[in-house]
N, CA, C and O atoms as CSV, one atom per row, in Angstrom:
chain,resi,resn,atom,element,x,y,z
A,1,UNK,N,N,-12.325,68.699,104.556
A,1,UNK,CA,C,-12.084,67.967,103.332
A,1,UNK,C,C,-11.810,68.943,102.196
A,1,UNK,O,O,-10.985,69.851,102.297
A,2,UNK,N,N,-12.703,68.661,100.869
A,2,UNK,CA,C,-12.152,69.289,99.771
A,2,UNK,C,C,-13.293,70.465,99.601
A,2,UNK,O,O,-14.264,70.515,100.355
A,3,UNK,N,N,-13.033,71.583,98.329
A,3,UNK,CA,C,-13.915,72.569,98.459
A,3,UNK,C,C,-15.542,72.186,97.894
A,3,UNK,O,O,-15.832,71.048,97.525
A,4,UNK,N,N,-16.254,73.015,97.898
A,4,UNK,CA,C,-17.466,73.026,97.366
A,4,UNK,C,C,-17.379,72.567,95.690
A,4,UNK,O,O,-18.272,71.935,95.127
A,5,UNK,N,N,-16.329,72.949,95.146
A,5,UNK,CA,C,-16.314,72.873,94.181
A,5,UNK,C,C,-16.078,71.208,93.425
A,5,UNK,O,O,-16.633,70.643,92.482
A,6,UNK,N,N,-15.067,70.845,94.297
A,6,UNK,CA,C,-14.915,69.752,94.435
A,6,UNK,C,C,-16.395,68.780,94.413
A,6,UNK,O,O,-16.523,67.849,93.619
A,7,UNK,N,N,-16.993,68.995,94.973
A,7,UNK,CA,C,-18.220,68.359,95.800
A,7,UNK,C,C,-19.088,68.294,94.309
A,7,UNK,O,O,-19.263,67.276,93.639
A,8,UNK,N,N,-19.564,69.635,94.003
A,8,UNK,CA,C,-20.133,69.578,92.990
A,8,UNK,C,C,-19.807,69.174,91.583
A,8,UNK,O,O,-20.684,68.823,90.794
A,9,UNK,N,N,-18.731,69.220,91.326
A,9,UNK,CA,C,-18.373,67.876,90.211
A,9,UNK,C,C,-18.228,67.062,90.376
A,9,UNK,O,O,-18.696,66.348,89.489
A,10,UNK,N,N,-17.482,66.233,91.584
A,10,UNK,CA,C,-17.859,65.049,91.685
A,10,UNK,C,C,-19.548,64.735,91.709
A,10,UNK,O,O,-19.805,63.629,91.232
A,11,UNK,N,N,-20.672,65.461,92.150
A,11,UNK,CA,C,-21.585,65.186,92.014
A,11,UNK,C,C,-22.245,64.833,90.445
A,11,UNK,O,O,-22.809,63.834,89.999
A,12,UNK,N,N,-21.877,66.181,89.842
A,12,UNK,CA,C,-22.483,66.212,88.212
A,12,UNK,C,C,-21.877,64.950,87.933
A,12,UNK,O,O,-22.741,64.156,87.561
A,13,UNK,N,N,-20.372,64.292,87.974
A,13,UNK,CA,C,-20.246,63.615,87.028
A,13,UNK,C,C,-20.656,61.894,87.568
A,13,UNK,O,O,-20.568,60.951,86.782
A,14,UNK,N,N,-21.017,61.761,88.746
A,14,UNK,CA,C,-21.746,60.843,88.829
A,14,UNK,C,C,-23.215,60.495,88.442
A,14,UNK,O,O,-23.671,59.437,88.008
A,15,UNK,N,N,-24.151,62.304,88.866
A,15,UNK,CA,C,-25.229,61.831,87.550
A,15,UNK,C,C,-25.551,61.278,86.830
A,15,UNK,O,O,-26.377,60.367,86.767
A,16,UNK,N,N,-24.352,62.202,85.504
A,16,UNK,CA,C,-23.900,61.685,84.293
A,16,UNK,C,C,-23.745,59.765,84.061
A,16,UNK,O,O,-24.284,58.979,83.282
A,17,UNK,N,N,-23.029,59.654,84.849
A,17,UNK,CA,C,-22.388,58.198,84.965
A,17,UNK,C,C,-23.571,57.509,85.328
A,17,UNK,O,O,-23.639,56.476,84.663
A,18,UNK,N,N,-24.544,57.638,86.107
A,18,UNK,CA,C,-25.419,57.450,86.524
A,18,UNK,C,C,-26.982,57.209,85.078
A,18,UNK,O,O,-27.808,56.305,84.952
A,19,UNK,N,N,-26.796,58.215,84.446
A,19,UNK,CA,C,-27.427,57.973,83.439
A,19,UNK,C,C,-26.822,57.643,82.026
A,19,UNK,O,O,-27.442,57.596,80.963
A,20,UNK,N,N,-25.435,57.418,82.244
A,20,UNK,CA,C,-25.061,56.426,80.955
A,20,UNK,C,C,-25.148,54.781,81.536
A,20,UNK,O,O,-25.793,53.948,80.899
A,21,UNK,N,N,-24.678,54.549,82.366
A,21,UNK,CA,C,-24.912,53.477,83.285
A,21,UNK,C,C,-27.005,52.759,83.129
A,21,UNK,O,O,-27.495,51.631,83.191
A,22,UNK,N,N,-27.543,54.025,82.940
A,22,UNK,CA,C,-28.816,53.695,83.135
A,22,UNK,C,C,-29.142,52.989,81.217
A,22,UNK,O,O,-29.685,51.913,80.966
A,23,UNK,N,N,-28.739,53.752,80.434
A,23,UNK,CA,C,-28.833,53.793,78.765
A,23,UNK,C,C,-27.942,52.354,78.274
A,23,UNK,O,O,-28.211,51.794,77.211
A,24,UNK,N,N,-27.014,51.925,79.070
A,24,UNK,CA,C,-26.890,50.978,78.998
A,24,UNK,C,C,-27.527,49.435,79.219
A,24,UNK,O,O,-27.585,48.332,78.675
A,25,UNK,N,N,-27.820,49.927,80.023
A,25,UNK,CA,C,-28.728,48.741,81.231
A,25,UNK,C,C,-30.155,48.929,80.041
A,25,UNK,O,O,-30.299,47.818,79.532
A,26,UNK,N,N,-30.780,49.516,79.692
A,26,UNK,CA,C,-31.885,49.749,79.239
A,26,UNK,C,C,-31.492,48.765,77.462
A,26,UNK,O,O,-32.062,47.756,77.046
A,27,UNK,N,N,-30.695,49.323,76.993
A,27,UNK,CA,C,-30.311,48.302,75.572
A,27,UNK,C,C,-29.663,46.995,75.754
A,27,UNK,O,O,-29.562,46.109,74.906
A,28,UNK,N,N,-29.268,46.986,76.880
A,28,UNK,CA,C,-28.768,45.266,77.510
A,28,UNK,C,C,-29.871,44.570,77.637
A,28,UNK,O,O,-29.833,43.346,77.505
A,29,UNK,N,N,-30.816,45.107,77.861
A,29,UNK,CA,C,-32.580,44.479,78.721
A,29,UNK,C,C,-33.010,44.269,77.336
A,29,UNK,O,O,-33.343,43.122,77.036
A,30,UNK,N,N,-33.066,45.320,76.309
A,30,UNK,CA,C,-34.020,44.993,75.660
A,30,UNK,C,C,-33.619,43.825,74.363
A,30,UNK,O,O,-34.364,43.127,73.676
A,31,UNK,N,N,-31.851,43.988,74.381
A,31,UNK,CA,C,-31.371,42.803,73.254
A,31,UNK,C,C,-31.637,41.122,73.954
A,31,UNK,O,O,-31.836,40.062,73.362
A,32,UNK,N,N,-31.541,41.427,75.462
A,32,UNK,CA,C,-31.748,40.349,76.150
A,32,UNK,C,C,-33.107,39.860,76.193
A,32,UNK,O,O,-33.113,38.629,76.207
A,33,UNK,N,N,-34.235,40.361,76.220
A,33,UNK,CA,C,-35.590,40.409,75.742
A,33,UNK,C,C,-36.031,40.007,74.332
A,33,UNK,O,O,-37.056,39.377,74.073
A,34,UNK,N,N,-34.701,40.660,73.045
A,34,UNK,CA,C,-35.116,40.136,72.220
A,34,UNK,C,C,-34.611,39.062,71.721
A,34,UNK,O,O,-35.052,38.844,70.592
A,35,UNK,N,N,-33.736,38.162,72.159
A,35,UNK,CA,C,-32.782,36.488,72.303
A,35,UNK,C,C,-33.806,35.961,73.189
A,35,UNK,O,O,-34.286,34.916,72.750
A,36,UNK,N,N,-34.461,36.480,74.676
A,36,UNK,CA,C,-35.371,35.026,74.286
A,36,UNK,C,C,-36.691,34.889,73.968
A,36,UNK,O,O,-37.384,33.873,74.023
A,37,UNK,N,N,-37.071,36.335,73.527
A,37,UNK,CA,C,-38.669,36.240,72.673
A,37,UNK,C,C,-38.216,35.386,71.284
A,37,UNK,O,O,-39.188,34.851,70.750
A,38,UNK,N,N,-36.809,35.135,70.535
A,38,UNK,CA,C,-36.623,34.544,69.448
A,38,UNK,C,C,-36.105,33.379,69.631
A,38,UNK,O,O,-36.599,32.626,68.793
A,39,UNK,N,N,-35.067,32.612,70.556
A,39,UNK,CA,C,-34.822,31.552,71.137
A,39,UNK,C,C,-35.559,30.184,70.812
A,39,UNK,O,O,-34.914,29.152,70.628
A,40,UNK,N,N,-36.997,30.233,70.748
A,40,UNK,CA,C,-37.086,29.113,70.372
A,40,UNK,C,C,-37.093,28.500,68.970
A,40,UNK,O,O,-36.574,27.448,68.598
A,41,UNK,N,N,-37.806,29.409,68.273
A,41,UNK,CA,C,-37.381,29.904,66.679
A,41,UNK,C,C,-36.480,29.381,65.863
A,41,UNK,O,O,-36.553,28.546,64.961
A,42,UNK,N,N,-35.277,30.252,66.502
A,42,UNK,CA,C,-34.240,30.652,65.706
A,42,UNK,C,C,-33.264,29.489,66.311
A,42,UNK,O,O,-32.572,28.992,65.423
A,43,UNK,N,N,-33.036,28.923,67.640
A,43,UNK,CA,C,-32.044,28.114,68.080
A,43,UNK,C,C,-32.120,26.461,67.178
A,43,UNK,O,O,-31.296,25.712,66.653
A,44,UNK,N,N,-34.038,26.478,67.446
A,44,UNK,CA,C,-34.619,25.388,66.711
A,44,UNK,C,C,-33.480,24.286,65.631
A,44,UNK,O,O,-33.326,23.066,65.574
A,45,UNK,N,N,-33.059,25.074,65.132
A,45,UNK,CA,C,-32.062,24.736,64.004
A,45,UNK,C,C,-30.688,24.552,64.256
A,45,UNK,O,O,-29.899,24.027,63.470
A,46,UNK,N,N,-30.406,25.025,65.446
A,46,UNK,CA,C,-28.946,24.609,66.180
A,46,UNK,C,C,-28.621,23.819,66.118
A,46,UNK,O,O,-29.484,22.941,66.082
A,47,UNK,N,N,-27.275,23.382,66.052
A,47,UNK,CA,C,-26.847,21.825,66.734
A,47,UNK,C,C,-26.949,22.242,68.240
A,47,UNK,O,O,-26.980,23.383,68.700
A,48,UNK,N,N,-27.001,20.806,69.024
A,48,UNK,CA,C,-26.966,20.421,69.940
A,48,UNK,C,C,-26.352,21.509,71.020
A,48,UNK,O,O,-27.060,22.096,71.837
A,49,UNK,N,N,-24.709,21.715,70.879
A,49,UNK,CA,C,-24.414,22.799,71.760
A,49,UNK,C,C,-24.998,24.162,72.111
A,49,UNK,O,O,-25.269,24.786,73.137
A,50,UNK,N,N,-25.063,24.325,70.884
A,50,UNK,CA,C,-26.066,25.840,70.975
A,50,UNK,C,C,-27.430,25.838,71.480
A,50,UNK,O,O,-28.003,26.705,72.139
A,51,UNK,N,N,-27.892,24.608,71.019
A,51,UNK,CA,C,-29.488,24.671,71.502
A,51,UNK,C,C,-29.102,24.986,73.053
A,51,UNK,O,O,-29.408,26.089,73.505
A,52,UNK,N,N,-28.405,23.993,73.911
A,52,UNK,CA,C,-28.509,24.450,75.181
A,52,UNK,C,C,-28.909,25.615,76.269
A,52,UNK,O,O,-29.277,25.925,77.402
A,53,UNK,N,N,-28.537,25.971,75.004
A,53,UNK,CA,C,-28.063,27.680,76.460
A,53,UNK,C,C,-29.468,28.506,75.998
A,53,UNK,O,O,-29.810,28.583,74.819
A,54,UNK,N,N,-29.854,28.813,76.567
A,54,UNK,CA,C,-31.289,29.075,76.852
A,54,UNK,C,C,-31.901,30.405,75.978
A,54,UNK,O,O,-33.052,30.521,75.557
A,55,UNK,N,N,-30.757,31.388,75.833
A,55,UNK,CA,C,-30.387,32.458,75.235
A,55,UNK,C,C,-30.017,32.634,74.177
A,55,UNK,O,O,-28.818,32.907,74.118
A,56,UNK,N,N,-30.726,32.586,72.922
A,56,UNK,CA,C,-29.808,32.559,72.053
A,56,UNK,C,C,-30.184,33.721,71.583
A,56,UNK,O,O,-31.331,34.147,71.716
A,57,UNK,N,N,-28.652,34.736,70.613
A,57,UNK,CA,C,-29.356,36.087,70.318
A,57,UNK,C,C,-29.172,36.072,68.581
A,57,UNK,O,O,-28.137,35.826,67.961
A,58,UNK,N,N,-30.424,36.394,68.070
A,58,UNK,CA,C,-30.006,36.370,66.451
A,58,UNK,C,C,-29.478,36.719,65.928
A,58,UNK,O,O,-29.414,36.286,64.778
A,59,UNK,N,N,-28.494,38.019,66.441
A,59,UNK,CA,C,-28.110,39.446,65.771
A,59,UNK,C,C,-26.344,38.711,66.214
A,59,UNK,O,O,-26.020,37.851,67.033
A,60,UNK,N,N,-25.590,39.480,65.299
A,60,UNK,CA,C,-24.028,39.940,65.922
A,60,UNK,C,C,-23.216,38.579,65.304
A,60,UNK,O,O,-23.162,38.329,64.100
A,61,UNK,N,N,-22.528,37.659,66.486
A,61,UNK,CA,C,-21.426,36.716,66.514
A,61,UNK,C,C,-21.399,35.871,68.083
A,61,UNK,O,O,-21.924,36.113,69.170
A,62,UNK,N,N,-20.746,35.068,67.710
A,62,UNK,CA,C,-21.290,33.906,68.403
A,62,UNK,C,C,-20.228,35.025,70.467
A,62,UNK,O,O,-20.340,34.700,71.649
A,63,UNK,N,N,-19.728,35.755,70.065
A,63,UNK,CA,C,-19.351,36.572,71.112
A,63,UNK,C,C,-21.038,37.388,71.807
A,63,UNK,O,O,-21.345,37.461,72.997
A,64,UNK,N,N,-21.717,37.805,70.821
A,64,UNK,CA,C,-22.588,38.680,71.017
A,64,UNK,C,C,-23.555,38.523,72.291
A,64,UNK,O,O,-24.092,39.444,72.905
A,65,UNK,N,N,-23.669,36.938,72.586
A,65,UNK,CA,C,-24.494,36.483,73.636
A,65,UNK,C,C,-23.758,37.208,75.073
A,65,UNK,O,O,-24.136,38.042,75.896
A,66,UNK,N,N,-22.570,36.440,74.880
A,66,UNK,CA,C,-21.641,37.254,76.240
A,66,UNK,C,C,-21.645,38.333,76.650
A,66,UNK,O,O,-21.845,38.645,77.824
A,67,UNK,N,N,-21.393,39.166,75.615
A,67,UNK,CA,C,-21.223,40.463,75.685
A,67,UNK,C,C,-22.822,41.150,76.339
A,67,UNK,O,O,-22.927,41.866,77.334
A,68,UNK,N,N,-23.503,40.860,75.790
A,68,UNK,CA,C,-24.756,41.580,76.671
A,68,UNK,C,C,-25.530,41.320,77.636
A,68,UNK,O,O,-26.416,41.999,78.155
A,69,UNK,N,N,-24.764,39.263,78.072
A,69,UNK,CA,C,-25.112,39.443,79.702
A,69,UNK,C,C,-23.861,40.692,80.365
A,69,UNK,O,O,-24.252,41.762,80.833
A,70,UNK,N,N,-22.420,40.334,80.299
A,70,UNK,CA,C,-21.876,41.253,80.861
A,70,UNK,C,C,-22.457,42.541,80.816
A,70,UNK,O,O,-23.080,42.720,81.862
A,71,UNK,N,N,-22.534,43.668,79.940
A,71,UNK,CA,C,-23.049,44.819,79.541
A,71,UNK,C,C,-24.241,44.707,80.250
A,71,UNK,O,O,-24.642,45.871,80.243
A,72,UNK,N,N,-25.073,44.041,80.865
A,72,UNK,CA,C,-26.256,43.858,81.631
A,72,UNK,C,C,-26.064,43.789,82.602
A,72,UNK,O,O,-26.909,44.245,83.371
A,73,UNK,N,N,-24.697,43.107,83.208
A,73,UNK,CA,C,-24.404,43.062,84.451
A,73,UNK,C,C,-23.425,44.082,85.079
A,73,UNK,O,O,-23.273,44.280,86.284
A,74,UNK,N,N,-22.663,44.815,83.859
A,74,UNK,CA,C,-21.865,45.970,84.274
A,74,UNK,C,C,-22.858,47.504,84.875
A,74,UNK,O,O,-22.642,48.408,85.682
A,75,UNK,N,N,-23.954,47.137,83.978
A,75,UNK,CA,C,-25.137,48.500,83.830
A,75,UNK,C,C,-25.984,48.540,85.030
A,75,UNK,O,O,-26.493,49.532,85.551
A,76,UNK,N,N,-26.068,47.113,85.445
A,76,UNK,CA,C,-26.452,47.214,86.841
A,76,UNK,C,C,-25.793,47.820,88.084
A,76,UNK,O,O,-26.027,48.818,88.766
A,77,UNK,N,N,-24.948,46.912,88.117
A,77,UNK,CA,C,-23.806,47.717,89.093
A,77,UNK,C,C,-23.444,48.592,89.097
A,77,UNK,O,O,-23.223,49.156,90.168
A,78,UNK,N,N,-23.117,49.336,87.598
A,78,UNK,CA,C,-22.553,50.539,87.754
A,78,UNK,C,C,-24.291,51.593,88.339
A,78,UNK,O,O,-24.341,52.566,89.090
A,79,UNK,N,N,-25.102,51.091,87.837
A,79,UNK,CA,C,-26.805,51.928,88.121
A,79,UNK,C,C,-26.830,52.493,89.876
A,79,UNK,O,O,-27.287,53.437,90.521
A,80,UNK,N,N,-26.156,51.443,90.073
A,80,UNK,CA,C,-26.224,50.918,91.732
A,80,UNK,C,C,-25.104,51.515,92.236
A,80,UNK,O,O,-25.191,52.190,93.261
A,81,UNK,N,N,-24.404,51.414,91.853
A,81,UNK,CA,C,-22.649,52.037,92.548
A,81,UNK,C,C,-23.121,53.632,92.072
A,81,UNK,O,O,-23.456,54.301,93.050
A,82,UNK,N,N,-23.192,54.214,91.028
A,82,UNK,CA,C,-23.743,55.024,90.770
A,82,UNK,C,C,-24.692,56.786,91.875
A,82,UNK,O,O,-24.520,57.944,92.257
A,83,UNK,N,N,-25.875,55.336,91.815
A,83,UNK,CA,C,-26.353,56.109,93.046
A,83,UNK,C,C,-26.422,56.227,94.052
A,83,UNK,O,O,-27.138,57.074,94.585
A,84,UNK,N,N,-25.400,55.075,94.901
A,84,UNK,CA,C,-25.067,54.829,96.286
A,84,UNK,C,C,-23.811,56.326,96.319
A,84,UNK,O,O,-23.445,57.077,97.223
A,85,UNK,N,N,-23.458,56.213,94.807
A,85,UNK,CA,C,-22.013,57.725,94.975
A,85,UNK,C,C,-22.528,58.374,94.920
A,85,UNK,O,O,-21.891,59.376,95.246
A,86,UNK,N,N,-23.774,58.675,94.605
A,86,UNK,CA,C,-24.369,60.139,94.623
A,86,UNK,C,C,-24.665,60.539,96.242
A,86,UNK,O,O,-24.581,61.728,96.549
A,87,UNK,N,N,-25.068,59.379,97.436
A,87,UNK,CA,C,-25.231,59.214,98.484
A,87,UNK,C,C,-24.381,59.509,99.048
A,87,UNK,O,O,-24.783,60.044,100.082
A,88,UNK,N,N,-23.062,59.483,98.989
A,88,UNK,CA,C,-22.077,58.789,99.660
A,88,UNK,C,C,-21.158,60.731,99.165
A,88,UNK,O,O,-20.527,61.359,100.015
A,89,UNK,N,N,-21.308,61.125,98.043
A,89,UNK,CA,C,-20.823,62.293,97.845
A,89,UNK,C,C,-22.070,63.411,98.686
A,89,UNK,O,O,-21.471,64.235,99.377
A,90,UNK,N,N,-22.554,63.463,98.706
A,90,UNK,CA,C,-23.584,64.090,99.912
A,90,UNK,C,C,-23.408,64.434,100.918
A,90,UNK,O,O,-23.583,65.589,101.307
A,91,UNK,N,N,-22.729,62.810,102.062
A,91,UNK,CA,C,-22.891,63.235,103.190
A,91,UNK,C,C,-21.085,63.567,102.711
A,91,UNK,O,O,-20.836,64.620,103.298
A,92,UNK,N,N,-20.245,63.280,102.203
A,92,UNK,CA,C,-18.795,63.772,102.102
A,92,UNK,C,C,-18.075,63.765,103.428
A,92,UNK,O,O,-17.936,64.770,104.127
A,93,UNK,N,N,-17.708,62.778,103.671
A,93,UNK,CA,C,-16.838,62.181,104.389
A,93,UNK,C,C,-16.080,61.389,104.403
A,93,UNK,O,O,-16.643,60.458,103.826
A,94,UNK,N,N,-14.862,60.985,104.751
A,94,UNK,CA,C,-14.014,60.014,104.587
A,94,UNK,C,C,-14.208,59.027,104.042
A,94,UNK,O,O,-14.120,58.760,102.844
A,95,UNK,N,N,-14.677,58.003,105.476
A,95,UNK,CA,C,-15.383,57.011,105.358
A,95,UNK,C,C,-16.307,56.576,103.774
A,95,UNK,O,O,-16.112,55.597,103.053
A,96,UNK,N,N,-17.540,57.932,103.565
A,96,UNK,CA,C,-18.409,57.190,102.526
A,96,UNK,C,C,-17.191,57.852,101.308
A,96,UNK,O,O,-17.726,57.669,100.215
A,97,UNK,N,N,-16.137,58.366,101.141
A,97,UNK,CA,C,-16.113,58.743,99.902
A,97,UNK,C,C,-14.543,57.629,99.930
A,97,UNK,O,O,-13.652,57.861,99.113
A,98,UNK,N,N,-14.421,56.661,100.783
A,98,UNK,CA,C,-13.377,55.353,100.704
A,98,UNK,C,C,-14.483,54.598,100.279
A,98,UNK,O,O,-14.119,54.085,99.220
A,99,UNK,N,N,-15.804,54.197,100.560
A,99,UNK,CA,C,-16.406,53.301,100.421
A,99,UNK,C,C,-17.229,53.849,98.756
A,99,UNK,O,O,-17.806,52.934,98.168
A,100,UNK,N,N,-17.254,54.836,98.274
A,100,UNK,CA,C,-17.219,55.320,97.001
A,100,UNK,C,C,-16.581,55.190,96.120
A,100,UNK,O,O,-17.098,55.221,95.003
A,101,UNK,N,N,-15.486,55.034,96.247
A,101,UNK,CA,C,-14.021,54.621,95.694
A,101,UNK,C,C,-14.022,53.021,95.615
A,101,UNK,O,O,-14.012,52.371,94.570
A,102,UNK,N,N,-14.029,52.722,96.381
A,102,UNK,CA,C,-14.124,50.750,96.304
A,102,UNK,C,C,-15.068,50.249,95.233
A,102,UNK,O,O,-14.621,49.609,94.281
A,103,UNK,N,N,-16.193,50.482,95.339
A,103,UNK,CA,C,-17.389,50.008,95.041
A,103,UNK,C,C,-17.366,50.509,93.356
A,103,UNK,O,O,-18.006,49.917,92.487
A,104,UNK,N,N,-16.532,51.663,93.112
A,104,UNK,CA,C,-16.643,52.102,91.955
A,104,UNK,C,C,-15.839,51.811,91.090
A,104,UNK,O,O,-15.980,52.168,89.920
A,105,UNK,N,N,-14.538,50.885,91.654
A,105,UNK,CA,C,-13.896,49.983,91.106
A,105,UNK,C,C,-14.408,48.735,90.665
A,105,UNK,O,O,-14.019,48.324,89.572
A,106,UNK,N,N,-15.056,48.192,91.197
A,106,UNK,CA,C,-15.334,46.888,91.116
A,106,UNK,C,C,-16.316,47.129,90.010
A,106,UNK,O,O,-16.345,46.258,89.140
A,107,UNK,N,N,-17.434,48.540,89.833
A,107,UNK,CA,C,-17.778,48.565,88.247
A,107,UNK,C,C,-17.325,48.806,87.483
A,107,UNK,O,O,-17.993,48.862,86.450
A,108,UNK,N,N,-15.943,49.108,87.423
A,108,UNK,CA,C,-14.877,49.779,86.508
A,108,UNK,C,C,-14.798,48.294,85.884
A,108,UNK,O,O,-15.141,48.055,84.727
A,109,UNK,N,N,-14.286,47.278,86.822
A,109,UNK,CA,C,-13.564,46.507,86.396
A,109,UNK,C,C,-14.844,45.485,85.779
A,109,UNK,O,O,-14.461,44.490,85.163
A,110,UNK,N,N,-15.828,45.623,85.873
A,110,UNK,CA,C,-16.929,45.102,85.185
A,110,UNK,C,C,-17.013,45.427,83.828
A,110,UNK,O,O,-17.172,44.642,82.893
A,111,UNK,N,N,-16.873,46.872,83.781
A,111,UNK,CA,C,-17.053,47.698,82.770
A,111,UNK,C,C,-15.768,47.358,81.841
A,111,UNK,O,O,-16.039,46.914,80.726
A,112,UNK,N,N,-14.699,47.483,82.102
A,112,UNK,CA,C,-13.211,46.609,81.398
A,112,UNK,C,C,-13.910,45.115,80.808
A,112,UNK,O,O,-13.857,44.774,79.626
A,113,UNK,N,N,-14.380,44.548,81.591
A,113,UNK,CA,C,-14.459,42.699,81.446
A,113,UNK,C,C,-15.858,43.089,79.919
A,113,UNK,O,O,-15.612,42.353,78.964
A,114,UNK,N,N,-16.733,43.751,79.732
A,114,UNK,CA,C,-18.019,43.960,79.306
A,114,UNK,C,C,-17.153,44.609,78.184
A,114,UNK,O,O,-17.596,44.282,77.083
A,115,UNK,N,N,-15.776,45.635,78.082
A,115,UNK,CA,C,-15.741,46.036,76.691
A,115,UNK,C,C,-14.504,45.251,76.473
A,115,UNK,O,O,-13.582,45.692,75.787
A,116,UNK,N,N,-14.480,44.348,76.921
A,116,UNK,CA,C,-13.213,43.383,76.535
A,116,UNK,C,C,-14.030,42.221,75.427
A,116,UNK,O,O,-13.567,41.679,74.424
A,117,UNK,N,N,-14.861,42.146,75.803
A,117,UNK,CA,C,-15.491,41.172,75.464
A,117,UNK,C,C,-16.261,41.757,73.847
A,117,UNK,O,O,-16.236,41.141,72.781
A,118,UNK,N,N,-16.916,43.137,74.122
A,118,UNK,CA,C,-16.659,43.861,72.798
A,118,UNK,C,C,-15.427,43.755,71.691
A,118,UNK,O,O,-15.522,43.400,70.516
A,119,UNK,N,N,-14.594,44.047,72.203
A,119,UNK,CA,C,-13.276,43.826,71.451
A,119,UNK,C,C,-13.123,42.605,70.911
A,119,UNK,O,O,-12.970,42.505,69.694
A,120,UNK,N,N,-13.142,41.503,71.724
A,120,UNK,CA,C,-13.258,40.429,71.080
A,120,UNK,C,C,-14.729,40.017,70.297
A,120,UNK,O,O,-14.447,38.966,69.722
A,121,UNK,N,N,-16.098,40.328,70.013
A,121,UNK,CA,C,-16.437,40.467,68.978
A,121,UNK,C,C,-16.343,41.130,68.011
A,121,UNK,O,O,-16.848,40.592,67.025
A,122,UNK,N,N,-15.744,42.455,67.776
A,122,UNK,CA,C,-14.927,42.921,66.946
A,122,UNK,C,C,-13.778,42.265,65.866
A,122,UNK,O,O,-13.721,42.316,64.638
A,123,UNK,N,N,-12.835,41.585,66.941
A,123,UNK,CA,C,-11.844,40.478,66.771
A,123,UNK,C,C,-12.699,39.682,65.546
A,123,UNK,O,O,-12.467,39.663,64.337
A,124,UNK,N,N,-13.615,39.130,66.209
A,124,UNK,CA,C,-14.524,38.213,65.306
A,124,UNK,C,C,-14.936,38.098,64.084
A,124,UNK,O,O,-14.871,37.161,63.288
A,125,UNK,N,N,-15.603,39.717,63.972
A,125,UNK,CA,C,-16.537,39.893,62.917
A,125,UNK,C,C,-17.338,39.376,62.764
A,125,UNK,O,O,-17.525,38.374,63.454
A,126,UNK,N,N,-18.391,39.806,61.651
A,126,UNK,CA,C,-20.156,39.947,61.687
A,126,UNK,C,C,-19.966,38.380,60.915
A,126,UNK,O,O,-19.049,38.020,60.177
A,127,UNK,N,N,-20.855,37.813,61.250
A,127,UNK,CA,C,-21.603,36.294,61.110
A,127,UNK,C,C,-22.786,36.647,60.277
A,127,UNK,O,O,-23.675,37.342,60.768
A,128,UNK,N,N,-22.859,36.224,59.076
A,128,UNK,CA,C,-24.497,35.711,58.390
A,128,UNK,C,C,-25.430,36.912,59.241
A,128,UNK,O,O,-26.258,36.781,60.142
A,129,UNK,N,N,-24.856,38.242,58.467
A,129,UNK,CA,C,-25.714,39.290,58.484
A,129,UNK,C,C,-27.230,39.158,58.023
A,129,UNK,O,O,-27.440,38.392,57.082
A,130,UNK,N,N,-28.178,39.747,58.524
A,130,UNK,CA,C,-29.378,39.907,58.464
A,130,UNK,C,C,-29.720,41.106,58.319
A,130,UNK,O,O,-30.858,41.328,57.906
A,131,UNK,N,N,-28.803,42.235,58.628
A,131,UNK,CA,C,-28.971,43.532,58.308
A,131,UNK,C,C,-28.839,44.248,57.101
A,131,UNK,O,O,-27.716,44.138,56.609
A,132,UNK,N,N,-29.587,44.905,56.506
A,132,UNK,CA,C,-28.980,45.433,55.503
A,132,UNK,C,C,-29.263,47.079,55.009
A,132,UNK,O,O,-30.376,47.545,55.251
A,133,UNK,N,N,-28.095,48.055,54.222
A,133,UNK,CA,C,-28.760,49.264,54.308
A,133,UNK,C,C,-28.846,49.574,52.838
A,133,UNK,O,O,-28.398,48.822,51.973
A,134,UNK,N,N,-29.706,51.223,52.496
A,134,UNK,CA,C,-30.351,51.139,52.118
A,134,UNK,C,C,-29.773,52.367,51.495
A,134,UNK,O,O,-28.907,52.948,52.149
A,135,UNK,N,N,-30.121,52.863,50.311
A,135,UNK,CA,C,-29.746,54.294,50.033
A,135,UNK,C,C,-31.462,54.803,50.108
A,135,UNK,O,O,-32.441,54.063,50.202
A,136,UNK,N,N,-31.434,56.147,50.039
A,136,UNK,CA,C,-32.787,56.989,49.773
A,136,UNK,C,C,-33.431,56.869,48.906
A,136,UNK,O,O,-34.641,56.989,49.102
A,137,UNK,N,N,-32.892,56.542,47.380
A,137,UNK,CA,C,-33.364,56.195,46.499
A,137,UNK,C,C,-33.983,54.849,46.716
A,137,UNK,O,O,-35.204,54.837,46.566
A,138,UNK,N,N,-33.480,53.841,47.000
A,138,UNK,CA,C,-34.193,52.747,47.060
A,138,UNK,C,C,-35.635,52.551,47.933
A,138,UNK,O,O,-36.443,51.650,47.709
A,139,UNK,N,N,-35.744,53.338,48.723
A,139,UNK,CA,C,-36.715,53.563,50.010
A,139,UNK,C,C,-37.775,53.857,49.497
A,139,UNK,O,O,-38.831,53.323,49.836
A,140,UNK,N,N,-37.646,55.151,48.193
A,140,UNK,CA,C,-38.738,55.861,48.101
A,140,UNK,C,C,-39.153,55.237,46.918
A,140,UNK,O,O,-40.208,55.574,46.379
């Protein structure tokens, strides 16, 4: 097959991928954690459609909900595809580095669908901000 060298960057940069994949998944969990510790709260006041959906997130645009199941579901897969490539670049062989290649598409294309969906809250823009900043002076 290919040289050592080869081997070992493809290794590093699945790591890598491996732990952005992980930093993702970790802020997907915890915005998702914090829509439905607030959900009952905050939906309370919904109309009807919105109350439904079980999830509601306080922060962002009415995109924002979407976006971080996808981003939750891209961070998984990619977590998983991830370290099956770290496996699969190891034993370096045909076979696992075709079945490395497949699998790492299908989080690609997760990962496309998850910042598409970014884009289109972007598209959107911010809804009845709750955030607000601050200069230094005002703080102290």
């Amino acid at each position: 097959m290919a040289s050592g060298a080869g081997k070992s960057t493809a290794f590093i940069l699945l790591v890598l991928n491996l732990i952005l994949y992980a930093i993702v998944t970790m802020i997907a969990t915890w915005a998702v954690n914090h829509g439905i510790e607030r959900s009952h709260e905050a939906a309370s006041v919904l109309p009807i459609p919105a109350r439904i959906f079980p999830i509601y997130i306080p922060f962002g645009n009415m995109a924002t909900g979407f976006f971080i199941i996808f981003s939750l579901i891209a961070g998984v897969v990619g977590c998983i595809t991830s370290f099956t490539g770290v496996n699969n670049v190891i034993q370096w062989n045909a076979p696992n580095l075709h079945a490395a290649a497949a699998s790492s598409l299908a989080t690609w294309a997760l990962t496309l669908l998850a910042m598409g969906l970014a884009c289109k809250e972007i598209n959107i823009g911010q809804t009845q901000s709750n955030l607000r900043s601050h200069s230094i002076d005002t703080l102290s």
